[in-house]
C-alpha positions in Angstrom: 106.5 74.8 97.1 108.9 72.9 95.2 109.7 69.6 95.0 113.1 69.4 97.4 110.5 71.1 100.1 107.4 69.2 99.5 110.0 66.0 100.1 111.7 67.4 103.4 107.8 68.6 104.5 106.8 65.2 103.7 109.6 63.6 105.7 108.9 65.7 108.8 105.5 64.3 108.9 106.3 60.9 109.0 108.6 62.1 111.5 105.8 63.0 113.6 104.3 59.7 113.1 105.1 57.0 116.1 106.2 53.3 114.5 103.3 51.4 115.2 100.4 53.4 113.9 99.8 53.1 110.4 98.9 56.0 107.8 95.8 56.5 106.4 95.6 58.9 103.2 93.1 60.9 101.5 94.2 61.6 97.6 92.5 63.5 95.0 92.2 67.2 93.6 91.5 70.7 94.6 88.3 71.4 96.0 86.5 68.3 96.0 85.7 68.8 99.8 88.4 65.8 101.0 88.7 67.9 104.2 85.3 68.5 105.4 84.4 64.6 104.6 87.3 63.4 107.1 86.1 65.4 109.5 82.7 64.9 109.5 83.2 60.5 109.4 86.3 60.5 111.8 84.3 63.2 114.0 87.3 65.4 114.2 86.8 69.3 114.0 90.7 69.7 113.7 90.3 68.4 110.1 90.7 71.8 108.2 87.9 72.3 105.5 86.5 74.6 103.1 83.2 75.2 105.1 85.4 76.9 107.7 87.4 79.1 105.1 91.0 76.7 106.0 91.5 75.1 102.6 94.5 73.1 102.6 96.5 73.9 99.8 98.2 71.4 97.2 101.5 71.3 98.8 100.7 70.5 102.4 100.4 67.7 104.2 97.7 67.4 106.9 99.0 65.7 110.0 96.0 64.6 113.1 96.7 62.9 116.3 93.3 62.7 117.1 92.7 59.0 115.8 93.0 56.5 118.2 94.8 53.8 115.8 96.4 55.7 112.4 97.1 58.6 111.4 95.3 60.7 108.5 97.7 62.0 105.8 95.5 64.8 103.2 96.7 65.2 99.8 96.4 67.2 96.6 97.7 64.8 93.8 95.7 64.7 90.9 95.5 67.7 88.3 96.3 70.3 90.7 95.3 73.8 89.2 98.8 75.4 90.0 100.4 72.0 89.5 102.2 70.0 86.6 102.5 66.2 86.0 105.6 66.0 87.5 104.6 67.0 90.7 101.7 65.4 90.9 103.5 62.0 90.2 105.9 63.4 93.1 102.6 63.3 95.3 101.2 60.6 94.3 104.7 58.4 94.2 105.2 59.6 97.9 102.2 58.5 99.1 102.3 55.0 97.7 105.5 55.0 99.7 104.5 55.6 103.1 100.7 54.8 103.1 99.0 51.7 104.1 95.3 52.4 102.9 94.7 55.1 100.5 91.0 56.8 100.4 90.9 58.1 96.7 88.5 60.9 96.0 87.3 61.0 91.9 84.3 62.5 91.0 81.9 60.6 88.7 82.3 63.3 85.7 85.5 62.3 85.6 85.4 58.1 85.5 83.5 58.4 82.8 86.4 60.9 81.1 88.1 59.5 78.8 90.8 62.1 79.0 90.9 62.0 82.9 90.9 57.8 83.1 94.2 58.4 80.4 95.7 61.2 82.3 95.1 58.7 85.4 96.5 55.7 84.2 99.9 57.5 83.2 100.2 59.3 86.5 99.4 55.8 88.4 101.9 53.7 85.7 104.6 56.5 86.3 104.0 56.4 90.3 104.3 52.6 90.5 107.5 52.6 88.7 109.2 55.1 91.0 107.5 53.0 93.6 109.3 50.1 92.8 112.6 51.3 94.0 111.5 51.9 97.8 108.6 49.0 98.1 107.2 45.8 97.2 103.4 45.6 97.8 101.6 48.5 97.4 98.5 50.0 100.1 95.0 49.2 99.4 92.5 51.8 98.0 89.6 52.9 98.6 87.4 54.4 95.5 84.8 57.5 97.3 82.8 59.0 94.0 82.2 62.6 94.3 79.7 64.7 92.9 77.9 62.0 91.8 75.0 62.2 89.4 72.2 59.3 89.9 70.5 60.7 92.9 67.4 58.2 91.9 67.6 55.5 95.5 66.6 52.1 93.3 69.0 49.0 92.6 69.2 49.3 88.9 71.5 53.1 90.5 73.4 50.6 92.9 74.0 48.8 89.8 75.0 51.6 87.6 77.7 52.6 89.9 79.1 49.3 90.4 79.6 49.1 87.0 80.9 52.3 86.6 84.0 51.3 88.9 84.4 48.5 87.0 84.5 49.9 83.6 86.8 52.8 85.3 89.4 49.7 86.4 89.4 48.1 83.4 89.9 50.8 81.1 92.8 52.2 83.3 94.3 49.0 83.5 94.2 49.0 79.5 96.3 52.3 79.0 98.7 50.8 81.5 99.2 47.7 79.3 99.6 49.9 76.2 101.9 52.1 78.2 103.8 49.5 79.4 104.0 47.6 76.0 105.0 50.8 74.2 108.3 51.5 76.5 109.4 47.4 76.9 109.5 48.0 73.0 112.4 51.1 73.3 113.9 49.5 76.6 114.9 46.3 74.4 115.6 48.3 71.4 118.0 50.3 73.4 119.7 47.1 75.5 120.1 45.8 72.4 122.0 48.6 71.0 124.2 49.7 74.1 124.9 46.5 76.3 127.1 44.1 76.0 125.4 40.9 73.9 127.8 37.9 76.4 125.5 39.5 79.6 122.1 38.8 80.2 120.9 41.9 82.0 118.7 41.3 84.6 116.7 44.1 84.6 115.5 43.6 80.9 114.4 40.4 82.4 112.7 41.6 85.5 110.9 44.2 83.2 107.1 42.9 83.7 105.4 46.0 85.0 102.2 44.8 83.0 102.0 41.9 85.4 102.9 43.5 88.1 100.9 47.2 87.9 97.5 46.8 88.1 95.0 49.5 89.7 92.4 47.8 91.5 90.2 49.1 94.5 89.5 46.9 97.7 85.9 48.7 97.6 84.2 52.0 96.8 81.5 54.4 98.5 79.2 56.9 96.5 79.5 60.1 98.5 76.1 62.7 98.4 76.6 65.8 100.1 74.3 69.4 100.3 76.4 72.3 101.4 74.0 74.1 103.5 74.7 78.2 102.9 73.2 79.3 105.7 75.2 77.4 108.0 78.2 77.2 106.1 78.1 73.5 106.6 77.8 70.5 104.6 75.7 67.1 104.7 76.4 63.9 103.3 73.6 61.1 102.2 74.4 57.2 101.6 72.6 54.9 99.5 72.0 51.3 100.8 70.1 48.5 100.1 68.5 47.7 103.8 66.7 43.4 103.2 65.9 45.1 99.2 64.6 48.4 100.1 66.9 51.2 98.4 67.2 54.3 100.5 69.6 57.6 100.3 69.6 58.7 104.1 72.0 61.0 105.8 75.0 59.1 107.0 78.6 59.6 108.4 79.3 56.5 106.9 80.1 54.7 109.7 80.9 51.7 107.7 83.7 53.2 106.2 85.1 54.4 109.1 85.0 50.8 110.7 86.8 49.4 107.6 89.7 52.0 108.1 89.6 51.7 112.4 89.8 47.9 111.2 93.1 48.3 109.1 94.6 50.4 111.2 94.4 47.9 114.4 95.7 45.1 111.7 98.7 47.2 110.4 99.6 48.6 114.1 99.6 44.6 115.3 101.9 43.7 112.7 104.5 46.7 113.2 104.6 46.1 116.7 106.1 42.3 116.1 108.6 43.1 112.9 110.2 45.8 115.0 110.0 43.7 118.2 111.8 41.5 116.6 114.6 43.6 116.1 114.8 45.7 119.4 114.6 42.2 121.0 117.7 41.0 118.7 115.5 37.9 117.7 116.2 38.5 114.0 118.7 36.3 113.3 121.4 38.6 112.8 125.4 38.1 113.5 126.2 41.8 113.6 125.7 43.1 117.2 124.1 45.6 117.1 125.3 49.0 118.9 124.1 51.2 121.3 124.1 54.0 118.6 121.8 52.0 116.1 119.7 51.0 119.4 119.3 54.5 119.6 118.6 55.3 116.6 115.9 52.7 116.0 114.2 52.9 119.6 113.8 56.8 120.0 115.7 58.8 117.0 114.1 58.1 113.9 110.4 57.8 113.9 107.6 56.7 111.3 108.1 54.9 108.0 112.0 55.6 108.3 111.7 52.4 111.7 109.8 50.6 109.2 112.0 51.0 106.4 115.3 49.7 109.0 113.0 46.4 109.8 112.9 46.2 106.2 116.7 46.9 105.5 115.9 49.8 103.4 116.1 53.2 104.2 115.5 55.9 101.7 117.0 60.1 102.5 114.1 61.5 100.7 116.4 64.9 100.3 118.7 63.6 98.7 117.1 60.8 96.5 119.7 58.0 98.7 118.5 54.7 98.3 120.5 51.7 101.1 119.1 48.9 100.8 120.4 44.9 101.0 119.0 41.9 102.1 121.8 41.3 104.5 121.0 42.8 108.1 124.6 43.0 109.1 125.5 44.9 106.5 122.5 47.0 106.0 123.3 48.0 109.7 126.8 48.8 109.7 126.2 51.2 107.0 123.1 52.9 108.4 125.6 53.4 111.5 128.3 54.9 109.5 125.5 56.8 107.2 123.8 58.2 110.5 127.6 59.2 112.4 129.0 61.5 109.5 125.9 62.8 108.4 126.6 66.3 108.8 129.4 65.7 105.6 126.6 64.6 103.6 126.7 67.2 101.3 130.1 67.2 100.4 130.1 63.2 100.0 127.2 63.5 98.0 128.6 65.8 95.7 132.4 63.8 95.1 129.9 60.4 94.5 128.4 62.7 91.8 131.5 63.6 90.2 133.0 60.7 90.1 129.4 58.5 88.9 129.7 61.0 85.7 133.1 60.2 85.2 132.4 56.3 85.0 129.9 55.9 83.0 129.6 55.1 79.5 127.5 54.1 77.0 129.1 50.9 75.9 130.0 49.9 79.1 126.7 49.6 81.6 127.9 46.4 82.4 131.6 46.9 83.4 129.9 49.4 85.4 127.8 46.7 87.3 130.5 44.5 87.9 132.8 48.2 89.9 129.6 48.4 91.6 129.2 44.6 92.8 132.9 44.9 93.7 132.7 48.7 95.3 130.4 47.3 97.6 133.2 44.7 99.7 134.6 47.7 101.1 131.6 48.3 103.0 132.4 44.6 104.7 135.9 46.0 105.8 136.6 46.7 109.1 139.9 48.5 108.6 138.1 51.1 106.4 137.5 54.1 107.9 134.3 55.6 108.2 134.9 58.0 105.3 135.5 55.4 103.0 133.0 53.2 103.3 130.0 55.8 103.3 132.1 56.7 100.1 131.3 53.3 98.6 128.1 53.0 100.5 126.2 56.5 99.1 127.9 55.7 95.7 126.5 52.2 95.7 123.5 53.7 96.8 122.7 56.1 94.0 123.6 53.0 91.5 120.9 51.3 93.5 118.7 54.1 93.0 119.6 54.7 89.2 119.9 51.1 88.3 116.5 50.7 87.0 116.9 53.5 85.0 115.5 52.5 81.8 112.2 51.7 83.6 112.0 54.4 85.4 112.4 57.4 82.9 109.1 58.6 81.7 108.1 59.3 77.7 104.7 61.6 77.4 101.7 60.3 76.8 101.7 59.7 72.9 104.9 57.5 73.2 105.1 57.1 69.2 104.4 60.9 68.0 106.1 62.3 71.4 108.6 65.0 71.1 110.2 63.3 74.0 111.0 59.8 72.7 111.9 61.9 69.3 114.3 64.5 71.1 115.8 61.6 73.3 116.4 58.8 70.6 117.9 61.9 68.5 120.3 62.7 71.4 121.3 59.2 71.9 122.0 58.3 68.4 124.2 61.7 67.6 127.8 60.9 68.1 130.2 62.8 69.7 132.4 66.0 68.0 135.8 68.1 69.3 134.5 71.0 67.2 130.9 72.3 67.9 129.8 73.8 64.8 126.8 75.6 64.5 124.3 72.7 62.8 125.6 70.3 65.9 124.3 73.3 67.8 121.3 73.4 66.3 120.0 70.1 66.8 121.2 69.2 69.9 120.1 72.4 71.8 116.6 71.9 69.6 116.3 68.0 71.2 117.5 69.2 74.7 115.4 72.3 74.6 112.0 70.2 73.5 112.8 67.7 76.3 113.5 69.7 79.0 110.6 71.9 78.4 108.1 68.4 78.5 109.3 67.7 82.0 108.6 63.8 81.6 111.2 61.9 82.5 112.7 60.6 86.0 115.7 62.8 87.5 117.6 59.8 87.6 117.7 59.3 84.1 118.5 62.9 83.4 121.4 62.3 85.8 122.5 59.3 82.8 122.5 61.8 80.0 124.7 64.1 81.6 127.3 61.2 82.4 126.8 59.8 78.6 127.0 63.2 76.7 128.8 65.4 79.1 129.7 68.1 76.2 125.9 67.9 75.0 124.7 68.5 78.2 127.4 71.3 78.6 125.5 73.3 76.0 122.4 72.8 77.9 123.6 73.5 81.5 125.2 76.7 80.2 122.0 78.1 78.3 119.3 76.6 80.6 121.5 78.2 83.8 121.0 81.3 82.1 118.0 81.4 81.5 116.6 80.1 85.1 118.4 83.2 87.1 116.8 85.4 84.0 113.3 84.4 85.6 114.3 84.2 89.3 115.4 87.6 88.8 112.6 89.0 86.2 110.5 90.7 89.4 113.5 92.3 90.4 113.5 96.5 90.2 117.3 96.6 89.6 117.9 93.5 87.7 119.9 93.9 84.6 120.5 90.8 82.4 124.3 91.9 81.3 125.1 91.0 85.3 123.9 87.5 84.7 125.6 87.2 81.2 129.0 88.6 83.1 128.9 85.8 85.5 128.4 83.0 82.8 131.1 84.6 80.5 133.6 82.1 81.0 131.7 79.0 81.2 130.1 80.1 77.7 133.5 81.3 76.5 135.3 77.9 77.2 132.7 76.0 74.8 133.7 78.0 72.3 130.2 78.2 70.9 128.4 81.1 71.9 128.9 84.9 73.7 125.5 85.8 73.8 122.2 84.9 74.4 121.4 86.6 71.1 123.9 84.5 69.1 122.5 81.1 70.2 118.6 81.9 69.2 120.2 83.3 65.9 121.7 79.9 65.3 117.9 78.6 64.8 117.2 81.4 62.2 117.7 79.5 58.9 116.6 76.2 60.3 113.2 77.1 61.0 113.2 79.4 58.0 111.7 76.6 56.1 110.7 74.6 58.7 107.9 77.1 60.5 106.0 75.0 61.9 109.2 73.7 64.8 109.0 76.7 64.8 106.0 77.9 66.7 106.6 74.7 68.4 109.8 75.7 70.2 108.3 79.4 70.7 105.2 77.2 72.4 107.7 75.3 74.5 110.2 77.9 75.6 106.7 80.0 76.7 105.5 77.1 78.6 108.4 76.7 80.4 108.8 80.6 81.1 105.0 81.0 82.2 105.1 77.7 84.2 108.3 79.0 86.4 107.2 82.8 86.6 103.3 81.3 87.8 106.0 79.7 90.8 107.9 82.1 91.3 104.8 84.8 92.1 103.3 82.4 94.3 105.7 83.0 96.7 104.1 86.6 97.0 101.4 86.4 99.8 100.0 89.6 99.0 99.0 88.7 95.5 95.3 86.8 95.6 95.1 83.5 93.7 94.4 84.1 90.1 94.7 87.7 90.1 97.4 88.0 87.8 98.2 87.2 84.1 101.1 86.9 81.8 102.4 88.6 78.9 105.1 88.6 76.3 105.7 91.9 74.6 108.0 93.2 72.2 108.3 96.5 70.3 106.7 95.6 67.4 103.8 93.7 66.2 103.0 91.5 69.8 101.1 88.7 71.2 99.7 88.8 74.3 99.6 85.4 76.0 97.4 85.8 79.4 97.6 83.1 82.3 95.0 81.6 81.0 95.3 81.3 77.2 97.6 78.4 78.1 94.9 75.9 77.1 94.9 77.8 74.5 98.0 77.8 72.4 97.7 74.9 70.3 94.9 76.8 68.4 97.3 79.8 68.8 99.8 77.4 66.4 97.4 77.4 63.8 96.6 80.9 63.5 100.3 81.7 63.6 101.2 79.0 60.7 98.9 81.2 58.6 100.3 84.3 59.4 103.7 83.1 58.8 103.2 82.0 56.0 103.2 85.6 54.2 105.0 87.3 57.0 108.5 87.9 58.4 109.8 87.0 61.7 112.1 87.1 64.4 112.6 85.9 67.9 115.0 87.7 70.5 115.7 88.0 74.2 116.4 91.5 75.4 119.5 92.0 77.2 118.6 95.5 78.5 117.2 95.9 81.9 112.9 95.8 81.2 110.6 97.2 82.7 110.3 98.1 86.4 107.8 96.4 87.9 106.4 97.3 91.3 105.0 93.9 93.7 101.8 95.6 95.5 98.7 94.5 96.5 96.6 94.6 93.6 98.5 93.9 91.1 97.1 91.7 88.6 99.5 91.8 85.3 103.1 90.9 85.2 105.6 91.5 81.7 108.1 88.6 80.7 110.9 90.7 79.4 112.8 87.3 78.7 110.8 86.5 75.6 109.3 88.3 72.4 107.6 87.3 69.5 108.5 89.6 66.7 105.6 88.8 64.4 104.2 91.5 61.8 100.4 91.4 61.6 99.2 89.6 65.3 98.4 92.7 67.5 96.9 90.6 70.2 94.5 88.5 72.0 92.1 89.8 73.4 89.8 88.2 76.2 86.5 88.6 77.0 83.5 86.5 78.6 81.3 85.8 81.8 81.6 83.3 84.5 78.5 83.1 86.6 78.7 81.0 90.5 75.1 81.5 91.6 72.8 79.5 93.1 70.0 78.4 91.4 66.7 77.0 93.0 65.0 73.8 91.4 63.5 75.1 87.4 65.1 79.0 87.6 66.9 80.0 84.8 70.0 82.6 83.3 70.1 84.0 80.2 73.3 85.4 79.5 74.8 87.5 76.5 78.0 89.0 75.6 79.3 91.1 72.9 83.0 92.4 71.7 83.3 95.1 69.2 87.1 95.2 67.5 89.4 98.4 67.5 89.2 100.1 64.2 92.8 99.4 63.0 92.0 95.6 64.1 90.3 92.6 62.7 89.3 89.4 63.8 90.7 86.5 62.8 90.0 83.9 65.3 87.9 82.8 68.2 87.6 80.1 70.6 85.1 79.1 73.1 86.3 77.2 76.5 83.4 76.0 78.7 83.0 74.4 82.2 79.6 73.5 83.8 79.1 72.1 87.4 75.4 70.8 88.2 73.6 72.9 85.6 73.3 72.9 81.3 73.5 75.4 78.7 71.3 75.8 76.3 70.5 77.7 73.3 74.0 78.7 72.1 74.6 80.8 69.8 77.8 82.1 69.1 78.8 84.2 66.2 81.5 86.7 64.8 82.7 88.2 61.9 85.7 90.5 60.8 85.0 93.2 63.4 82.5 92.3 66.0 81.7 88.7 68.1 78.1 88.0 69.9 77.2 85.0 71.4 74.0 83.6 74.3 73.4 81.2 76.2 70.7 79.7 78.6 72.2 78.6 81.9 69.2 76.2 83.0 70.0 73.6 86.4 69.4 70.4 87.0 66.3 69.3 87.7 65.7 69.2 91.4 69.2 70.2 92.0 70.1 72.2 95.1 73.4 72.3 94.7 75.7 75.6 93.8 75.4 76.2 90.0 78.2 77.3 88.0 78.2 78.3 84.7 81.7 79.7 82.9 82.1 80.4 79.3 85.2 82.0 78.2 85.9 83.5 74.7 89.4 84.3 73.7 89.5 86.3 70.5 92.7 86.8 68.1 93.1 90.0 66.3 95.8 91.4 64.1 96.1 94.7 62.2 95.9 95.2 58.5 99.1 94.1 56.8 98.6 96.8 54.4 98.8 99.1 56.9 101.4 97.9 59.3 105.0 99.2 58.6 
């Protein structure tokens, strides 16, 4: 599901959702049993969970009307397997939005990872800033540890895990003030080189998101649980400290479910009086108000959207709309007239659009400000039709929404060595040309290619670029466009690229810069001819990007099981084959290619031929990428190989496990790399050894003591061969 759909899904839910109940929501990722715990404290068997086969997948949005006073809201959000960061900032942005108490699952493997509590701290800094533009206080959370590991029922483990959510705070809070201290740096560095030095602007000044994001947890609950086979059921334990005796019971946890009853009578009172208020007309406002708007308020629009009138802000999540003001009379007239011509939407949207690139400029952010402030007057005139002023209201919405734009845009997570900040401070400092030769080509497609692939930065703020550097992003519209209906049509029997190229012909012919996809990878030949190692870089990137939309695109296939496919890229001669799951795997891929291309020749091409046909059946487990090839001499392939073992293990029993891989006899070895997950259980013994044509490795899979938990061991080996240059022609 994508991200328009997730939006209008999520809208239709709160939809659902009368004013005055509040909404409860359960964050955190795949398969940590978020389901089944709801319905076993809220005694609800409507709940879908995994012990009745009804996972709820990442994407959806889990709506009950069984609670008496909130509604319960379930969530995938955090490192989704078929997810990426944008979308799970997307997720976790939109429930700050509409939430009022947030019940966050994290297992206790990963507070104590370092690389999680990072990965959690950007996705929570990034969230909050999108936040800022619909809200001002953010709901309370709730921290429920998963999987937990000290089982022992004594204080000094009550202890332990109260420090543990402490240390987890703090050292999120830490990467948010490093974050945040890292991007103030670039936001002055760039006010100070594009604004206007006779205005103070305000939102350099306002900039304090280190004072003002702080993850914190209103309390936490260590959550035991024995998945009983037999029954397909599961059981969850609580340890309390009952007048100084410890003890780890079975529990429903009733005191959590008071605590969240408890909000959700709190939060229902308080709706019921700010929109009382306003039915009533005991909110102080001149502007009377109409029987439309009545309507609209009392029995049209339901959920968040009511709250968000109270407020005077209402956000169209479809179409990223922001109207907001402090003024009531205002705010209502042009929620009226937003609400009456709404089935014109589109076309408004898209003549705002045209006419926000047109405006803006680089040099002039602040001219731009001052059209705004005066735009907006028109919405105060009553002799203005109804065109106009949605006109100057959707317009002065989507500055509203943009405004912050600096803040909002997001740089990777190593802000000084990212490839984002680098590709975007290259594209902003790179003036302007009538002729496009091919070394402005170069670079600029090279920068917009590298950030476009990294997928970190706010839609707003891509919306900017296109307004600033409108014959930059011309180059990348036309290439990228390309390229996307390549993929959406690479599953296609009858899909030949020349039909695509056809279409495009006059958009690529009128930038007088390129004819064929052919001729713009050609540009990069002598470039990376000494520079290798961008090389492999952009090869990595434009991958990433291909594998990421293809995984989409075949997820749309209900007849293909999850993870029963892989990827490839092929090419006539010497190949790599990149699986579905090597994609861990590719920075280690960089290093074996550096070496080979060091002594070897290359080239990179995209096909323009119709490729192969390939038949969608049940079954099917491999799909080609005719789209991209790597021409390398000497890499024949990776090969996989390994075990993964899911088995329950009782109490001391043990698995000794072997593997070996023998080479083809035109092949050698020439790398090999060892991934490993473990769940309630230890390896031991490892041995792992290869040489030029064979690989062995063992292991001991041993449990933890006393553990009655499912065991799973996995161990994957991916192994890189190539053939003999002194035999390859």
């Amino acid at each position: 599901m994508n991200a328009l759909d997730f939006k209008n899904k999520f809208q239709q839910a709160l939809l659902m959702t009368p004013d005055d109940i509040p909404i409860i929501s359960s964050l955190g990722k795949q398969s940590r049993g978020k389901s089944s715990f709801l319905s076993t404290i809220f005694q609800d068997p409507d709940i879908p969970n995994k012990s009745k086969n009804s996972q709820i997948k990442g994407t959806d949005v889990l709506y009950s009307s069984n609670q008496d006073n909130f509604i319960l809201f379930d969530i995938e959000g955090l490192e989704s397997s078929e997810s990426n960061i944008s979308r799970d900032i997307l997720n976790i942005s939109s429930t700050f939005i509409v939430s009022d108490l947030i019940l966050l699952h994290i297992s206790q493997d990963d507070l104590e990872n370092s690389k999680f509590i990072k990965n959690f701290a950007y996705i929570f800094y990034q969230s909050y800033k999108t936040c800022c533009k619909y809200i001002d206080k953010f709901p309370s959370i709730i921290l429920l540890i998963r999987d937990p590991r000290w089982i022992s029922p004594t204080k000094k483990t009550l202890e332990s895990y109260k420090k543990l959510v402490a240390d987890f705070q703090e050292a999120v809070n830490n990467h948010i003030k490093k974050c945040s201290d890292e991007i103030f740096k670039y936001v002055n560095i760039f006010y100070t080189q594009y604004c206007m030095k006779d205005h103070k602007n305000e939102f350099l000044a306002d900039f304090d998101i280190e004072n003002t994001c702080h993850f914190s947890v209103i309390g936490y609950y260590v959550i035991y649980f024995q998945f009983i086979l037999k029954y397909k059921t599961s059981e969850y334990f609580e340890m309390k400290d009952n007048d100084g005796v410890v003890t780890l019971n079975q529990s429903k946890f009733p005191d959590l479910e008071n605590l969240v009853r408890n909000v959700g009578i709190n939060v229902s009172e308080k709706l019921k009086g700010r929109i009382g208020k306003i039915i009533s007309g005991r909110f102080g406002c001149e502007y009377s108000v109409s029987s439309r708007v009545r309507y609209i308020i009392g029995e049209s629009l339901y959920g968040k959207q009511r709250i968000k009138l109270v407020e005077c802000v209402f956000w169209d999540a479809r179409y990223e709309i922001l109207l907001k003001s402090e003024n009531i009379d205002q705010f209502l007239r042009v929620f009226e007239k937003y609400c009456a011509i709404s089935n014109s939407v589109d076309e408004l949207y898209k003549k705002v659009n045209k006419k926000f690139t047109k405006v803006i400029r680089v040099c002039d952010l602040e001219l731009l400000r001052k059209y705004h402030k005066e735009n907006i007057d028109i919405i105060h005139e009553s002799s203005k039709n109804d065109i106009e002023i949605m006109l100057a209201a959707i317009e002065y919405a989507r500055y509203l929404s943009v405004g912050c734009f600096i803040q909002s845009f997001a740089l990777s997570l190593f802000l000084k060595d990212s490839l984002s900040y680098q590709a975007l401070f290259a594209i902003l400092n790179y003036p302007d040309y009538e002729d496009l030769n091919s070394n402005f080509i170069q670079e600029i497609s090279l920068n917009l290619s590298k950030f476009e692939c990294l997928s970190y930065y706010d839609a707003n703020f891509k919306d900017i670029l296109k307004g600033i550097f409108p014959i930059k992003f011309a180059l990348y519209e036309c290439i990228f466009e390309i390229y996307s209906k390549i993929i959406e049509n690479s599953l296609s029997h009858d899909f030949v690229y020349q039909e695509i190229i056809r279409e495009h012909i006059g958009s690529i012919s009128a930038c007088k810069f390129i004819h064929r996809i052919e001729t713009f990878l050609a540009l990069f030949k002598d470039f990376y001819s000494y520079d290798k190692i961008v090389l492999i870089q952009f090869l990595q990137d434009l991958v990433e990007m291909h594998i990421n939309e293809l995984r989409y695109r075949i997820s749309l296939f209900p007849c293909l099981p999850e993870r029963s496919y892989s990827f490839h890229t092929i090419s006539n001669a010497g190949i790599i084959i990149l699986s579905k799951k090597i994609y861990g795997f590719l920075p280690k891929l960089s290093i074996a290619l550096k070496k080979i291309l060091k002594v070897s020749s290359w080239e990179v091409s995209i096909p323009l031929s119709a490729g192969l046909a390939l038949s969608i059946t049940t079954g099917v487990n491999e799909f080609l990428i005719p789209a991209i090839c790597f021409i390398i001499p000497g890499v024949q392939n990776v090969n996989e190989t390994g075990w993964i073992l899911h088995k329950p293990l009782i109490f001391k029993r043990n698995k000794t496990v072997s593997i070996k891989y023998q080479c083809p006899k035109d092949q050698h070895i020439f790398y090999v790399n060892l991934f490993k997950n473990q769940k309630n259980c230890y390896l031991e013994k490892e041995n792992y050894r290869f040489n030029d044509k064979k690989f062995k490795g063992s292991c001991k899979l041993k449990p933890i003591q006393s553990n009655t938990y499912a065991t799973v061991g996995e161990i994957k080996a991916y192994i890189v061969c190539y053939i003999d240059r002194n035999n390859f022609n």
